[in-house]
C-alpha positions in Angstrom: 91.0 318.1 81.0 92.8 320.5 83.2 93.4 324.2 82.1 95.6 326.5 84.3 94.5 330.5 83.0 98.1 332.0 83.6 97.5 335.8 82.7 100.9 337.4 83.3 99.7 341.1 84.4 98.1 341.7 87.7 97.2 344.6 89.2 98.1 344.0 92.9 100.7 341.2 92.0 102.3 341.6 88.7 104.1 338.3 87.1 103.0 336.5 90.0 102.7 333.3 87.9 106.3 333.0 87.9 106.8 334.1 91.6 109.1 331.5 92.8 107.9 328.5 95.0 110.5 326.3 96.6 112.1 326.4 93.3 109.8 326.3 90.8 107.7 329.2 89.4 103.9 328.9 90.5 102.2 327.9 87.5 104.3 325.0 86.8 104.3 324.1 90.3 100.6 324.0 90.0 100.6 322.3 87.1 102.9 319.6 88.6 100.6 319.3 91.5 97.8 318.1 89.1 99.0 316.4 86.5 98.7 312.7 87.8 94.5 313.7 87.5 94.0 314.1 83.8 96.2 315.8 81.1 96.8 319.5 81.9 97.2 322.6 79.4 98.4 326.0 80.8 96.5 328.6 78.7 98.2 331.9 79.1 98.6 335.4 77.2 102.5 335.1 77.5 104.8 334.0 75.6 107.6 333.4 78.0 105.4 331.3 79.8 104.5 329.1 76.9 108.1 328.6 76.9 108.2 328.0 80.2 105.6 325.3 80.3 107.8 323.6 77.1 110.8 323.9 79.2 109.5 321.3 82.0 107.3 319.3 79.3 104.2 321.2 80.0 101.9 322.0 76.7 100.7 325.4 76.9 98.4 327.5 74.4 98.8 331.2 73.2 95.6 333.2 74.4 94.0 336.8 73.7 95.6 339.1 76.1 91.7 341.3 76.1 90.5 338.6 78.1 88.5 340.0 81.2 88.2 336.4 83.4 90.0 333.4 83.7 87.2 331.3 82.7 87.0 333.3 79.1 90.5 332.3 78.5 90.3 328.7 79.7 87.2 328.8 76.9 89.5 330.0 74.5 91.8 327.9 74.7 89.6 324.5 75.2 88.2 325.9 72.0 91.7 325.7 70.3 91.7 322.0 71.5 88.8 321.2 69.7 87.3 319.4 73.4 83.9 317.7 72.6 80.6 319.5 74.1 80.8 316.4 77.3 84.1 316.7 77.9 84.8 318.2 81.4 86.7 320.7 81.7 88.7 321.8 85.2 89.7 325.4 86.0 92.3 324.9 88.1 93.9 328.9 89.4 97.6 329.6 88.6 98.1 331.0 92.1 97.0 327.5 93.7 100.3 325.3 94.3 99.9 323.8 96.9 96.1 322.7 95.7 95.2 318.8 96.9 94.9 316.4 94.4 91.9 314.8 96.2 90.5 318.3 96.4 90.6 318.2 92.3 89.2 315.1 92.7 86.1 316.1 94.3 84.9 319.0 92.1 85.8 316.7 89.2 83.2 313.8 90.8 80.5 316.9 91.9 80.7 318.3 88.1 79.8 314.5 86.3 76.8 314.3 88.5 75.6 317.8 87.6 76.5 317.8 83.6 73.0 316.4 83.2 71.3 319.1 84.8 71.0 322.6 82.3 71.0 324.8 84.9 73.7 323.9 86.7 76.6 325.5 84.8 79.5 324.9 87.2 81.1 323.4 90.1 83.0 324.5 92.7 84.0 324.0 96.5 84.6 325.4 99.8 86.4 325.0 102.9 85.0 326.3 106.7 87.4 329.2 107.9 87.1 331.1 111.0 85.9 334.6 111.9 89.5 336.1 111.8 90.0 334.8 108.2 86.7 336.0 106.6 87.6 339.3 107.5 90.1 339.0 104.6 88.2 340.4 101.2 90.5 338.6 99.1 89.3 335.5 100.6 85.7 334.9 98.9 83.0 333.9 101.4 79.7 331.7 99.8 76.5 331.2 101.0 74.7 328.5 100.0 71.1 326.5 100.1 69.9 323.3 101.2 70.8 321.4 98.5 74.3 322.8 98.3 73.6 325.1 95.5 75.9 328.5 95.7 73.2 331.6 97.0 76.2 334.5 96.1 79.6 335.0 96.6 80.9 337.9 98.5 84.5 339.5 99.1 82.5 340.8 102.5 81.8 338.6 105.7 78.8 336.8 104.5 76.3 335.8 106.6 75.9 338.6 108.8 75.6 337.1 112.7 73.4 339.9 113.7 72.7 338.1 117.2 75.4 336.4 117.9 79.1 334.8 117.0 79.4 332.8 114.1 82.6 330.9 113.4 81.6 328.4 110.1 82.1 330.7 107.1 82.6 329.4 104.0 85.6 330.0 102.0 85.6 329.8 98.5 88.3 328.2 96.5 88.8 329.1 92.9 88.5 325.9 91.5 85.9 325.3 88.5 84.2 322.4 86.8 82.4 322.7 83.6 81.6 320.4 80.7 82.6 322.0 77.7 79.1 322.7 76.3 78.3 324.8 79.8 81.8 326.7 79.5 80.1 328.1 76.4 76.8 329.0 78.0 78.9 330.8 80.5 80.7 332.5 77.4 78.0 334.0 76.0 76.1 335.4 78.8 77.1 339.4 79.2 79.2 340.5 82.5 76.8 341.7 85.5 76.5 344.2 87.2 77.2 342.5 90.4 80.4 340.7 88.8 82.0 344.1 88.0 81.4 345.2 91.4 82.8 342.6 93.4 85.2 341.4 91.1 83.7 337.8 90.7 83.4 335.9 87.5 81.4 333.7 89.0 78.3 336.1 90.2 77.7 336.2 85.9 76.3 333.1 86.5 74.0 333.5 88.9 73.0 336.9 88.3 71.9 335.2 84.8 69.6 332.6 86.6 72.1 329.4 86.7 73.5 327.8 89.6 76.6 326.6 90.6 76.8 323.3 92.8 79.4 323.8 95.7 81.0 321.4 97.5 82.8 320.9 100.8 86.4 319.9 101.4 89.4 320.0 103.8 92.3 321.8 102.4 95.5 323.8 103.3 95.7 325.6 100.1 94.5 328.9 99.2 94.7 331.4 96.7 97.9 333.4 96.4 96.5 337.2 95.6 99.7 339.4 96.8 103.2 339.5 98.1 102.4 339.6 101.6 99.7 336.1 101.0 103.3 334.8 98.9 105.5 335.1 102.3 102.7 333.6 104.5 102.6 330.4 102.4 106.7 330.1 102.0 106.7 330.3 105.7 104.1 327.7 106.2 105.8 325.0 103.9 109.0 325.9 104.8 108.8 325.1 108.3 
C-alpha cells in the first residue's frame, strides 16, 4: 500500500499540493506516478482534495487536521483501512512528482528484508549530491554506518570535511517504508527533542533507540519545499 500525506497548509508554501505541474495538481500527479506499484490512497485533511483525488479516480481518506507529521497522518489513515500488522506500508511525499517508480521499488524491496528485524522501524533512501547542493537546508543530508543504517539526519552540511573537500553527501529523500505493525511503534513513541529542532520526523526514531535502514539510488527527483524549488523543477521538465 501506498499513502500520499497531502496536508493542505504549509507554512513556507501554502496549498502547494495543488500547485500546478504540467497540468495536473502535484498530489495527483504524484499519485499517478506510482500507481502501477501497488494501490495508492492520498490521505489528506482537506476536503477539496478528497474531491480532487475522486475526480481523476483516486480514493482518498478524510484525516485529523492536528496532525504534527506526515507519517501520523499516513498512520491514521492506514488505520481507517483496517491494513494488517505485515502489511507494508509506503510513505510516498505529496511534493514528489517526478518520483521514479524503480526508486519506489527499491525502498519497497529494502523494507521486506528489514520487517523481521524489531529495531529496524523504517526504510528510506538517498541520493549522492554535491557540495553546492548540501548547502541547501531544505535538502536533508544523512550520515550513515557500515551496514547502511541511518546515524542522523541534518538540515546542516553533514559530515563536516574539516581537512579537506568532500563532494559525496548524502541527500535524503522523503520516501518511507514501514510494515504496519512498525508505523505504530513509531506512533506511540513521544516527539524529541532533536525532531522539533530540526524539523525531522524521522530523528523520533532514532533519538528513541531504533534505526532506519537507508538505501542508495539514482534519481532526478526531489522534494518540492517552496515557490522558488516549484520554478526550478518546471524549468527542468519543460525543457
Amino acid at each position: 500500500m501506498i499513502i500520499i500525506p497531502a496536508r493542505i497548509g504549509s507554512s513556507r508554501f501554502p496549498s502547494k499540493v495543488l500547485a500546478d505541474i504540467l497540468g495536473t495538481p502535484m498530489v495527483i500527479r504524484t499519485a499517478q506516478a506510482v500507481a502501477g506499484l501497488d494501490p495508492v490512497v492520498i490521505a489528506t485533511d482537506s476536503r477539496e482534495v478528497v474531491e480532487l483525488a475522486e475526480s481523476y479516480g483516486i480514493r482518498a481518506v478524510m484525516t485529523s487536521e492536528s496532525h504534527q507529521s506526515g507519517t501520523d497522518r499516513i498512520y491514521e489513515a492506514a488505520s481507517i483501512l483496517g491494513l494488517p500488522d505485515d502489511e507494508i506500508i509506503l510513505n510516498v511525499q505529496a511534493d514528489e512528482p517526478f518520483i521514479e517508480e524503480e526508486v519506489v521499488e527499491r525502498v519497497y524491496a529494502l523494507t521486506k528484508a528489514s520487517a523481521g528485524n524489531p529495531e529496524i522501524l523504517a526504510s528510506s533512501a538517498y541520493k549522492i549530491v554535491s557540495n553546492p547542493e548540501a548547502d541547501d537546508p531544505n535538502l536533508v543530508k544523512v550520515v550513515t554506518d557500515d551496514e547502511g543504517m541511518a546515524l542522523y539526519f541534518s538540515r546542516a552540511k553533514i559530515p563536516y570535511p574539516r581537512d579537506h573537500h568532500f563532494d559525496a553527501y548524502k541527500g535524503h529523500l522523503g520516501l518511507y517504508g514501514y510494515t504496519m505493525a512498525s508505523l505504530r511503534t513509531y506512533c506511540s513513541l513521544e516527539p524529541s527533542a532533536l525532531e522539533q529542532i530540526e524539523k525531522l520526523e524521522q530523528l523520533r526514531i532514532l533519538a528513541n533507540g531504533y534505526r532506519i535502514a537507508m538505501t542508495e539510488v539514482e534519481t532526478e527527483s526531489f522534494g518540492i519545499d517552496t515557490p522558488e524549488d516549484l520554478q526550478k523543477v518546471l524549468r527542468k521538465h519543460m525543457l
